[in-house]
C-alpha positions in Angstrom: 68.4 168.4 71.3 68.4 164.6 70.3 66.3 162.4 72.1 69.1 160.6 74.0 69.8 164.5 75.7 66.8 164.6 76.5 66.7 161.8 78.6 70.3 162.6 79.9 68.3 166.5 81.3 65.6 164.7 82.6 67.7 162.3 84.3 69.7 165.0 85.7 66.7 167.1 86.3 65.1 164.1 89.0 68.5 163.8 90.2 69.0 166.9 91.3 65.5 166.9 93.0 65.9 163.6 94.5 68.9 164.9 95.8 67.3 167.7 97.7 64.7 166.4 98.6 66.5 163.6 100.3 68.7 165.9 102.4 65.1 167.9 103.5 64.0 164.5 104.7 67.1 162.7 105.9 66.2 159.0 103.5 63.0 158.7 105.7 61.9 156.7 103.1 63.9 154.1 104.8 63.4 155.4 108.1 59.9 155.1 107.9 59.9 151.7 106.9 62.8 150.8 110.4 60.6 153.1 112.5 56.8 151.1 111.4 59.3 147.7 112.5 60.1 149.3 115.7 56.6 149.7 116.5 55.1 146.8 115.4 58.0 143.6 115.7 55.9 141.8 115.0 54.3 142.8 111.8 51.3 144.6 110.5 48.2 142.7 109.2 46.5 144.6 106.7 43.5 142.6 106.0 41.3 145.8 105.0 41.3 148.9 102.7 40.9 150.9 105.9 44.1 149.6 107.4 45.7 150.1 103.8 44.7 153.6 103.7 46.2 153.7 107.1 49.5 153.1 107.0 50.1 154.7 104.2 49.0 158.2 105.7 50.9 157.4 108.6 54.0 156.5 106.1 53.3 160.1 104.8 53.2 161.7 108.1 56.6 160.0 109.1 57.9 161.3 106.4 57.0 164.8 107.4 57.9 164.5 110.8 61.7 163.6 110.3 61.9 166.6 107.3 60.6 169.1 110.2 63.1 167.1 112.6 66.1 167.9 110.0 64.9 171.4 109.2 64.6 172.7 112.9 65.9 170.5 115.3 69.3 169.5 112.9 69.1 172.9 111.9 69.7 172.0 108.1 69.2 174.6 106.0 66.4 173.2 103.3 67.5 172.2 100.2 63.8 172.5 98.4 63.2 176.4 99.2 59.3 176.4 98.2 59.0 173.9 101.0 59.7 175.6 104.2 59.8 173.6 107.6 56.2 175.6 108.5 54.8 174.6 105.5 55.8 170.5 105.6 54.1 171.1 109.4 51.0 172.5 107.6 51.2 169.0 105.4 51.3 167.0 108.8 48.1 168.7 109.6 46.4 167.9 106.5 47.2 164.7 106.7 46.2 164.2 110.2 42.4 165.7 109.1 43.0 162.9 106.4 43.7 160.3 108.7 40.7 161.3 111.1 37.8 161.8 108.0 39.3 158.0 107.2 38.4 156.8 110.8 35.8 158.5 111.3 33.8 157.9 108.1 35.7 154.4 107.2 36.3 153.7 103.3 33.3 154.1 100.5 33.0 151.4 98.2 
């Protein structure tokens, strides 16, 4: 395999996974972005590594959200079929223990 097919498989490869993924979770990449606007019109201020950490676990935990909402409540059949919708539910959890170690212990320096 030349080098240039090589990159033309891998390319395909992500493709296909991006592809997957993205009907498992319904683009809430953007979603999460429109929903976080929603809830705060008027911007967030993140003027700490705290609030950093933050929103990006909550960004994480929107994300999970809308792939359970697509999985069960759409009833989409799931496109990544090592990820079932009990265990993206099982990642919300982890990342709420995340988000609660973060508040209550703060950030180490």
């Amino acid at each position: 395999m030349t080098r240039n097919e090589a990159v033309v498989a891998l390319v395909n490869e992500w493709s296909a996974t991006f592809l997957d993924k993205n009907a498992d979770y319904g683009s809430s990449y953007l979603l999460t972005g429109q929903t976080l606007a929603l809830w705060f019109p008027e911007g967030i201020v993140i003027d700490s590594p705290l609030k950093m950490i933050f929103v990006g676990l909550l960004a994480r935990m929107l994300d999970k959200l809308m792939r359970a909402s697509n999985l069960v409540l759409r009833g989409k059949k799931e496109q990544v079929v090592d990820e079932k919708a009990y265990v993206t539910m099982g990642d919300l959890g982890n990342y709420g223990f995340m988000t609660a170690e973060l508040l209550k212990n703060g950030v180490e320096k």
